[in-house]
Biotite code that builds the C-alpha atoms (Angstrom):
import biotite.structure as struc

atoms = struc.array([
    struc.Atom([0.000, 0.000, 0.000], chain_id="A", res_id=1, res_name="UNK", atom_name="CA", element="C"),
    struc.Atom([1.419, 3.366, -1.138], chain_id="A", res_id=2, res_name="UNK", atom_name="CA", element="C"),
    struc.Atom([2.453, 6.153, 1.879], chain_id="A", res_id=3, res_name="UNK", atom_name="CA", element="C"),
    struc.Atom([0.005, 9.311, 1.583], chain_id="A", res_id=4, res_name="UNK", atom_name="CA", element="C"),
    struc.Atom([2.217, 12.923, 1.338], chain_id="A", res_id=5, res_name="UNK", atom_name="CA", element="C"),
    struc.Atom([0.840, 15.974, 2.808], chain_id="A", res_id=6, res_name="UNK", atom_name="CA", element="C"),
    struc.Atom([1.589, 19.254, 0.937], chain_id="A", res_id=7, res_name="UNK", atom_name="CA", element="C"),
    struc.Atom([0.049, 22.509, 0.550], chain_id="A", res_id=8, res_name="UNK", atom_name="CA", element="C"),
    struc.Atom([0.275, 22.449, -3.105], chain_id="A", res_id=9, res_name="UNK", atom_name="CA", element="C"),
    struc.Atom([-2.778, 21.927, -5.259], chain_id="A", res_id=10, res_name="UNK", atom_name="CA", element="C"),
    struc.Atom([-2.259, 18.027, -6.578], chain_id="A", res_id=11, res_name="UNK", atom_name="CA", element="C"),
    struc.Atom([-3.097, 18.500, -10.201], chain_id="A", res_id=12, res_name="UNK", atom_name="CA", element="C"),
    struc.Atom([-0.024, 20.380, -10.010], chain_id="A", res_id=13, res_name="UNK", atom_name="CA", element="C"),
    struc.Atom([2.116, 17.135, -8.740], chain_id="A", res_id=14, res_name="UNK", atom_name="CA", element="C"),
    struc.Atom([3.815, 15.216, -11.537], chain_id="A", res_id=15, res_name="UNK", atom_name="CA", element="C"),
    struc.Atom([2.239, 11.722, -12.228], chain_id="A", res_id=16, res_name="UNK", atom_name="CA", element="C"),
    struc.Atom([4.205, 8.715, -12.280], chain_id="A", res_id=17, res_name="UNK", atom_name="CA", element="C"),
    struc.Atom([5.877, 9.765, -15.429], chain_id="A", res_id=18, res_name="UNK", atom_name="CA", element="C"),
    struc.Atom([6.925, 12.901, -14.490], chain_id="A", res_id=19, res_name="UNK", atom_name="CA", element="C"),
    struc.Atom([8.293, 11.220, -11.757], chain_id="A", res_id=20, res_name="UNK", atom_name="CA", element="C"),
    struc.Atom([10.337, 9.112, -13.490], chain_id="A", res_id=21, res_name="UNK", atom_name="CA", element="C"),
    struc.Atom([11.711, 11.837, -15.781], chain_id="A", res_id=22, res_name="UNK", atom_name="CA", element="C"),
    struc.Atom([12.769, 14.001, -12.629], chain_id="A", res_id=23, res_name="UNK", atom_name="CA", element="C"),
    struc.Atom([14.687, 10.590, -11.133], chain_id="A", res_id=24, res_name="UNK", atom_name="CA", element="C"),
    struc.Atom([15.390, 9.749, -14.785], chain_id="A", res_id=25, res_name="UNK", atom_name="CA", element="C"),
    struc.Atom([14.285, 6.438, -14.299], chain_id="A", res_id=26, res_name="UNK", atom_name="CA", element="C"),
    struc.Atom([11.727, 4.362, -16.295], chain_id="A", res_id=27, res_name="UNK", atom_name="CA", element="C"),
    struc.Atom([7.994, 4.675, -15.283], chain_id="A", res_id=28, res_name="UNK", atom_name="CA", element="C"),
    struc.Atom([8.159, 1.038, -14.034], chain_id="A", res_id=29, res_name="UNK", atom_name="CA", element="C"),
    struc.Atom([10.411, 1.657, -11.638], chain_id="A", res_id=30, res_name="UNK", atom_name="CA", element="C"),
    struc.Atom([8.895, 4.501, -10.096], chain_id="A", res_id=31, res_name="UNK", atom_name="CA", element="C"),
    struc.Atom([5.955, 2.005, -9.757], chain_id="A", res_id=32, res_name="UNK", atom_name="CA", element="C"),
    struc.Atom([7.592, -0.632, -8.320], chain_id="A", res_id=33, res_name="UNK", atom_name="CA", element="C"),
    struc.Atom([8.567, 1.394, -5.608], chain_id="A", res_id=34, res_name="UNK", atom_name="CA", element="C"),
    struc.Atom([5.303, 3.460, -4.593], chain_id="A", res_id=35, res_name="UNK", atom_name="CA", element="C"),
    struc.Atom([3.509, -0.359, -4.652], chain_id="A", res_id=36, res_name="UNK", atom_name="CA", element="C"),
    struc.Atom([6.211, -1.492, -2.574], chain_id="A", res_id=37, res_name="UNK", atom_name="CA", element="C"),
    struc.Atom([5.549, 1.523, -0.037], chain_id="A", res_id=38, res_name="UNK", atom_name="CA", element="C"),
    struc.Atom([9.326, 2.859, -0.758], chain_id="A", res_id=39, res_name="UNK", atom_name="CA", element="C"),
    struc.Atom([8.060, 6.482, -2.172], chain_id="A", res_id=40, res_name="UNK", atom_name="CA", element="C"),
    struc.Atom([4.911, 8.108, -1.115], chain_id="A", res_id=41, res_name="UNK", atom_name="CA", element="C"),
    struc.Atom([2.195, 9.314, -3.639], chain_id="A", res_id=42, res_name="UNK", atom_name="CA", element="C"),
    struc.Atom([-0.581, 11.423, -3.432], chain_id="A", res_id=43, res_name="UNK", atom_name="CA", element="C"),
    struc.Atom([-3.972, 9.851, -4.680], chain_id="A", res_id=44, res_name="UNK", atom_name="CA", element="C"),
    struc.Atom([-6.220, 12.937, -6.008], chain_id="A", res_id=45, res_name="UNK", atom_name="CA", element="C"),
    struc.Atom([-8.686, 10.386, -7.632], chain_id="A", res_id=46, res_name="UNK", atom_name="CA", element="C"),
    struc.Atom([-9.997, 6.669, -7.539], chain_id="A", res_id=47, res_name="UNK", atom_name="CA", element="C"),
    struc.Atom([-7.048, 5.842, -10.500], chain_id="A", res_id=48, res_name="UNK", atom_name="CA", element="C"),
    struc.Atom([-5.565, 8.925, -10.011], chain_id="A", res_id=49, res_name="UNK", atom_name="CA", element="C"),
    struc.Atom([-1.789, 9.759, -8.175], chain_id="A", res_id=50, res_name="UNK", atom_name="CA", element="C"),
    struc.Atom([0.451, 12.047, -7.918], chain_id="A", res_id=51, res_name="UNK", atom_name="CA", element="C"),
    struc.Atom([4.279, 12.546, -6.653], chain_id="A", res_id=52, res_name="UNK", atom_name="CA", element="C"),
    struc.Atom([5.522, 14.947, -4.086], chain_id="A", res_id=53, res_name="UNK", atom_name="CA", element="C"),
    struc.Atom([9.063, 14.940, -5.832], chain_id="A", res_id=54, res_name="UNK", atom_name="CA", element="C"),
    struc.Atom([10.330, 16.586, -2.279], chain_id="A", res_id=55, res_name="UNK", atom_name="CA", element="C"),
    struc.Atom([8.867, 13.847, -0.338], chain_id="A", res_id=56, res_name="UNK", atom_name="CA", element="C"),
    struc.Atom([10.133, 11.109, -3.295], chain_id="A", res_id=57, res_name="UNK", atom_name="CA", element="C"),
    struc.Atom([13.904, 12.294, -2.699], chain_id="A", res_id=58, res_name="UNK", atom_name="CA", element="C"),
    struc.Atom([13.565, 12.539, 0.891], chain_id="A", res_id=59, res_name="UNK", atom_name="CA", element="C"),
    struc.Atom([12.246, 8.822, 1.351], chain_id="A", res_id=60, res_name="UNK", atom_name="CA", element="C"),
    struc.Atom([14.605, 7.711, -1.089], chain_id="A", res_id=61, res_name="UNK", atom_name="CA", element="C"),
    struc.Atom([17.370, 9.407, 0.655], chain_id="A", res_id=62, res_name="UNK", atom_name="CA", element="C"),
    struc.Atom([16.265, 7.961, 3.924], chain_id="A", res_id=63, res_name="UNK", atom_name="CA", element="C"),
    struc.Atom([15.779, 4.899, 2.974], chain_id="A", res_id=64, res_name="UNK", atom_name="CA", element="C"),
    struc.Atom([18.221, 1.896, 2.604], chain_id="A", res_id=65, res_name="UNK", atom_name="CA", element="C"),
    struc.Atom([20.056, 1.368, -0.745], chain_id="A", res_id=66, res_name="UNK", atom_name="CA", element="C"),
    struc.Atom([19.979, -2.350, -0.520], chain_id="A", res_id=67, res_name="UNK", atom_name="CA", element="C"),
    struc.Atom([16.621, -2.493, -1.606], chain_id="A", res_id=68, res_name="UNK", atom_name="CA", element="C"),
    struc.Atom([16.010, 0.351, -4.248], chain_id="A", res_id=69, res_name="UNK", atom_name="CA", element="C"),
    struc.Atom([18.532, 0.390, -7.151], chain_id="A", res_id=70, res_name="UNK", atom_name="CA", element="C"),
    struc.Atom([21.270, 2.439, -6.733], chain_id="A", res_id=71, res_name="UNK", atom_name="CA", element="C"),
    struc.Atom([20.964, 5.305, -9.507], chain_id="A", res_id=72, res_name="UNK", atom_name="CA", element="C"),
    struc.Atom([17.415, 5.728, -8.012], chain_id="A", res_id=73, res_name="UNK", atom_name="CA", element="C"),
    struc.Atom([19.019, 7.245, -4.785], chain_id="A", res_id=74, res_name="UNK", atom_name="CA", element="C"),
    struc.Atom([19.317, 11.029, -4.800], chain_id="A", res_id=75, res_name="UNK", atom_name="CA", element="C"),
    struc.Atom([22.694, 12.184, -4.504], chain_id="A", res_id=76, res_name="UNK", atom_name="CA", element="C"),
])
């Protein structure tokens, strides 16, 4: 189950999965695998709808342990 992110920031305006993936410049598939893994949180503005917080993304990426997301997924 994906983590919910908080921000103040209209959601629309959040980048969807591949926008995401552009900003990490990864492919869209990996950004998936790691919100349904729970490794990134996403903001869901509609029932098939979601949305990245690419703050929160980095941060949780950052934070998290390298073993388990590739490595040139992990902000510098």
């Amino acid at each position: 189950m994906a983590v919910m992110a908080t921000r103040t920031e209209p959601a629309e305006r959040l980048p969807d999965a591949e926008g995401m993936a552009q900003i990490l410049g990864v492919g869209r598939g990996t950004v998936d695998m790691l919100r349904k893994a729970g490794r990134i949180p996403c903001v869901w503005i509609g029932p098939k709808t979601i949305r990245f917080d690419p703050e929160a993304v980095v941060a949780a990426l950052s934070a998290g342990s390298t073993a388990e997301v590739p490595a040139w997924v992990v902000a510098s």
